[in-house]
C-alpha positions in Angstrom: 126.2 99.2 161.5 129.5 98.7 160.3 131.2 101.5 158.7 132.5 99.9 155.4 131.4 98.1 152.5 133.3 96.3 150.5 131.7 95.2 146.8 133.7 92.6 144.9 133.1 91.7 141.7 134.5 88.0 140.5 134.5 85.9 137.3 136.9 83.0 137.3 139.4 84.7 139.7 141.4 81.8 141.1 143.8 81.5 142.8 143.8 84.8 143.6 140.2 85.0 144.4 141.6 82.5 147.2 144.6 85.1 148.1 142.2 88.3 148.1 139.8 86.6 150.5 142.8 85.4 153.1 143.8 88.8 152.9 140.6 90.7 153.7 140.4 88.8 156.8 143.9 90.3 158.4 142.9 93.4 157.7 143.3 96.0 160.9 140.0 97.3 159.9 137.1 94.9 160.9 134.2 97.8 160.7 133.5 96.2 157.3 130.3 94.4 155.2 131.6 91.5 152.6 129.2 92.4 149.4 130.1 89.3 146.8 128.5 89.5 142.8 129.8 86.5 140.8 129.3 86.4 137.1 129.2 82.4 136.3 132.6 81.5 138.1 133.1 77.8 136.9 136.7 77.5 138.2 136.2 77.1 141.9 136.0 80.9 142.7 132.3 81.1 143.5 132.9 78.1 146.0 135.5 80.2 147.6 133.5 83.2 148.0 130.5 81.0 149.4 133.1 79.4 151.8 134.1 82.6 153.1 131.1 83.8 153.1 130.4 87.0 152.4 127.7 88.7 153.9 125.3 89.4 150.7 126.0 87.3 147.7 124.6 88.1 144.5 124.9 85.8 141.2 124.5 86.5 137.7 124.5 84.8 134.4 127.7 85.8 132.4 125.6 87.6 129.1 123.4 89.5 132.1 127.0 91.1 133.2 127.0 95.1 132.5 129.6 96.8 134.1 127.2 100.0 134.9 124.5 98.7 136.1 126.2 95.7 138.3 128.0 98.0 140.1 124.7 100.7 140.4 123.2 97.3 141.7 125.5 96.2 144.5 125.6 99.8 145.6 122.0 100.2 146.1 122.6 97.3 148.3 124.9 98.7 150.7 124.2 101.4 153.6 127.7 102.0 154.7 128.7 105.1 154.3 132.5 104.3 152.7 132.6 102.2 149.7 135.6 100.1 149.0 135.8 98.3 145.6 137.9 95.5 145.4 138.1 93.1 142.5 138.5 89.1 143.2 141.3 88.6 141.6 143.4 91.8 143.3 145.5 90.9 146.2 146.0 93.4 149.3 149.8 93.0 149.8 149.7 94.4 153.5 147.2 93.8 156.4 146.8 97.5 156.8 145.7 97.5 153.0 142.0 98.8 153.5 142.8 101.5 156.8 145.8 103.1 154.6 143.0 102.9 151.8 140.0 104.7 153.3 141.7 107.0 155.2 142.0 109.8 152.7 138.1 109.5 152.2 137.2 109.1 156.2 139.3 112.6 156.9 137.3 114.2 154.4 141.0 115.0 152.4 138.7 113.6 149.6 136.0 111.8 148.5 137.8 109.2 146.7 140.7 107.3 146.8 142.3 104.2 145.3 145.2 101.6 145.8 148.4 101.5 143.7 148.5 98.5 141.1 152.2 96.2 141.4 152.3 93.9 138.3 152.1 89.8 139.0 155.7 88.3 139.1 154.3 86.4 136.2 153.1 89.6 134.5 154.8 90.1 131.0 158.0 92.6 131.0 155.3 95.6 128.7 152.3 95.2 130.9 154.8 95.2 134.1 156.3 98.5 132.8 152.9 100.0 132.0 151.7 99.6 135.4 154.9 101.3 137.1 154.1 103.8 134.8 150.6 104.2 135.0 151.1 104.4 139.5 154.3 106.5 139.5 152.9 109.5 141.5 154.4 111.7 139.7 152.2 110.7 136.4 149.1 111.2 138.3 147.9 114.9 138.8 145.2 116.2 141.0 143.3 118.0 137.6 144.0 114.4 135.5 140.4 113.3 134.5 141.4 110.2 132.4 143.1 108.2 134.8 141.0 106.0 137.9 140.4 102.0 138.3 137.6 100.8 140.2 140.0 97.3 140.9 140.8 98.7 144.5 139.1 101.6 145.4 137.0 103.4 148.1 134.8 106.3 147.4 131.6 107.7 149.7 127.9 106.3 148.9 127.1 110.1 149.1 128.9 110.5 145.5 127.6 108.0 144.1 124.2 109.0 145.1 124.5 111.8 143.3 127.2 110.0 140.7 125.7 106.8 139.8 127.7 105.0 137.3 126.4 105.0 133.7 124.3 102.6 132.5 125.8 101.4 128.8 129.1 100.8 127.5 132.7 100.2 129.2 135.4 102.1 130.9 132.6 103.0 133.6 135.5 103.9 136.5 136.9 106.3 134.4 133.3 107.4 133.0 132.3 108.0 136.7 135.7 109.4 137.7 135.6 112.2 135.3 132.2 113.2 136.2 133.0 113.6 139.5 136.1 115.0 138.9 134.0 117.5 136.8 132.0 118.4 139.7 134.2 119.2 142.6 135.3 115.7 143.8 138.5 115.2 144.8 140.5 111.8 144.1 143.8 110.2 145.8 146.0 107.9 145.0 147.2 106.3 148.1 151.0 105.1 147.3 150.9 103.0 150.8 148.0 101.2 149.9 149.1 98.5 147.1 147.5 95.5 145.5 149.0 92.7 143.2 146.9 92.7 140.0 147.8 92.6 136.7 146.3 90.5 133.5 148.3 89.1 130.5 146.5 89.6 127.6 147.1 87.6 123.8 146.9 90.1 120.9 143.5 88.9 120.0 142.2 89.8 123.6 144.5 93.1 123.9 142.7 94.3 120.4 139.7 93.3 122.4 139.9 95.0 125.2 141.6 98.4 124.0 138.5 97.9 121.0 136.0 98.7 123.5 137.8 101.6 125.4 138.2 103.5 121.9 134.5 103.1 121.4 133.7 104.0 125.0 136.1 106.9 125.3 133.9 109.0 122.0 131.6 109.4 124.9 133.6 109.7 127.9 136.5 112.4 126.6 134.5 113.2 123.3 137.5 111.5 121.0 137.7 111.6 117.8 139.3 109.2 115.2 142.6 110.8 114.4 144.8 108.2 112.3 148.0 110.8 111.9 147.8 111.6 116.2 147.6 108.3 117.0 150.5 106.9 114.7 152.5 109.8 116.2 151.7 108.6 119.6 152.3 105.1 118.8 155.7 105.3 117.0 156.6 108.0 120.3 155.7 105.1 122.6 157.2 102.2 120.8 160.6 104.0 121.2 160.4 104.8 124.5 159.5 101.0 125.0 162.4 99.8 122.8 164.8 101.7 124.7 163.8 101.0 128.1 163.5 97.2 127.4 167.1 97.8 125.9 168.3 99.6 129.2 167.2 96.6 131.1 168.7 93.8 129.0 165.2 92.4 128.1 166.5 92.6 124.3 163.9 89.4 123.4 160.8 91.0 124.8 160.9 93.5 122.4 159.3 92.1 118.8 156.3 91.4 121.5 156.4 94.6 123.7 156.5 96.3 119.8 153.5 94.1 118.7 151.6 94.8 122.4 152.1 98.8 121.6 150.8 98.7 118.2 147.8 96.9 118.9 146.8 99.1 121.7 146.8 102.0 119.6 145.4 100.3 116.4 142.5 99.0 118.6 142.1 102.4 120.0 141.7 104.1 116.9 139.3 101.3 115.2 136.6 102.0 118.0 136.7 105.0 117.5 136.2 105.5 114.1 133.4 102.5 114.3 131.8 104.6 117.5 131.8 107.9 115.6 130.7 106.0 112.3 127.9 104.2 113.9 126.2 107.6 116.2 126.8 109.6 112.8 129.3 111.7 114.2 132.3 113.5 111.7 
C-alpha cells in the first residue's frame, strides 16, 4: 500500500488543473494514491484529470458540493496513512514539493503541515501583498488558531479520525484546524514547500466570499458583530496598504486596493451580524 494519499478537489481549474497534474508526476515521492472529486468542471478540467488518471475519481453535481462533507467523503475513501490535500488549481513549484511537505508529519514533528502560498504573476498588486503577508513566518505562531488552508496540505488520517471536518457551513480548514489545535495537534508551515495559487476576486465576488467567512467564523471563533472594532481595523489596514503600495510606486492600485480592504471588512461584519441575528444570539 502506498503510503500517501493525495485528495484534490477541482471545479473549472484550467490551466492550472493542467500545471498541478504535470507537476504531481515529477514529484521525488512516488509512494502516493491520486484521489480526484470534480464538482461539474465544464472547462476541460475534468477531461484532464480523467486523462491523467487518477486512481479513484469521484463526481458531483455543482448544488451537491459541501465543503464538509466532500472532504469527510474522499477521506473515508483513503487508507494511507498521510493525507496530502492539494487543490486543482495550486501548482507545486518544485519537484520535491510533496517530500518537503510531509516530512514534518512522517517524523512525527507534527501532525500537520501545509505548503506556503506565492501569488500568480497575474495576481492583483492587494491580494499579492496579502499572501506575502499571510506566509511570512514570522506572522504564523505555533498557539495561532485562526490561520490554516486546506489548498496544499498534509495531515495524518489518524486526526481526522478523531477530527472529522464539520458537516455545515464554510471556512471548514480553519474550523478543523482550530479544533485540532485545541486538542494537542501540532501544525507546520513548511517555508520550503511552496505552491502558485492565488484568485482575483471582483468586489461583488470578494463581498461574497468574505460574506460567508463572517457568518462561519460566529461558530468557529464565537465572533461577534462589532461595527466600531471592525472600522478600527479596517481604517488600520487601509493605511498600512496605502503606504506600502506608495513605498512600491504602485500609486494607481490604490483607489482599488482601498475598495478591496473595505469590502473585506464590510463583508465580514454583515455575516456576522446576519449569523448572530438569524441563531438569536446578542
Amino acid at each position: 500500500m502506498n503510503t500517501i494519499a493525495i485528495i484534490m478537489r477541482a471545479k473549472n481549474e484550467m490551466p492550472y488543473a493542467r500545471r498541478a497534474l504535470a507537476a504531481l508526476r515529477t514529484q521525488t515521492r512516488k509512494d502516493w494514491t491520486l484521489y480526484a472529486v470534480d464538482s461539474g468542471s465544464t472547462d476541460g478540467t475534468l477531461e484532464e484529470i480523467k486523462a491523467f488518471p487518477p486512481d479513484h475519481l469521484v463526481q458531483i453535481a455543482p448544488e451537491d458540493y459541501e465543503p464538509g462533507p466532500v472532504l469527510n467523503r474522499m477521506v473515508a475513501m483513503t487508507a494511507e496513512p498521510l493525507i496530502v490535500f492539494l487543490n486543482a488549481d495550486a501548482v507545486p513549484l518544485d519537484d520535491r514539493w510533496l517530500e518537503k511537505l510531509v516530512a514534518p508529519v512522517e517524523t512525527h514533528e507534527a501532525e500537520a503541515s501545509m505548503s506556503v502560498q506565492v501569488a500568480r504573476d497575474d495576481a492583483d498588486f492587494i491580494v499579492a501583498y496579502d499572501y506575502d503577508r499571510a506566509y511570512d513566518p514570522k506572522n504564523i505562531k505555533e498557539e495561532n488558531e485562526d490561520f490554516f488552508s486546506a489548498v496544499a496540505c498534509c495531515f495524518l488520517r489518524k486526526l481526522w479520525e478523531n477530527h472529522p471536518f464539520k458537516d455545515k457551513g464554510y471556512s471548514e480548514d480553519l474550523a478543523w484546524a482550530r479544533e485540532c489545535r485545541q486538542a494537542g495537534a501540532r501544525f507546520r508551515l513548511v517555508t520550503d514547500s511552496r505552491v502558485e495559487h492565488s484568485h482575483n476576486f471582483t468586489i461583488r465576488g470578494l463581498h461574497k466570499k468574505r460574506y460567508r467567512h463572517g457568518r462561519a467564523y460566529v461558530d468557529i471563533f464565537g465572533s461577534r458583530p462589532a461595527p466600531l472594532h471592525q472600522t478600527y481595523l479596517c481604517l488600520r489596514e487601509m493605511t498600512r496598504d496605502f503606504l506600502y503600495a506608495t513605498l512600491k510606486g504602485k500609486f494607481l492600485t490604490i483607489p482599488f486596493n482601498l475598495a478591496h480592504r473595505f469590502t473585506i471588512h464590510r463583508a465580514l461584519y454583515l455575516g456576522m451580524r446576519d449569523e448572530c441575528r438569524d441563531r438569536g444570539i446578542r
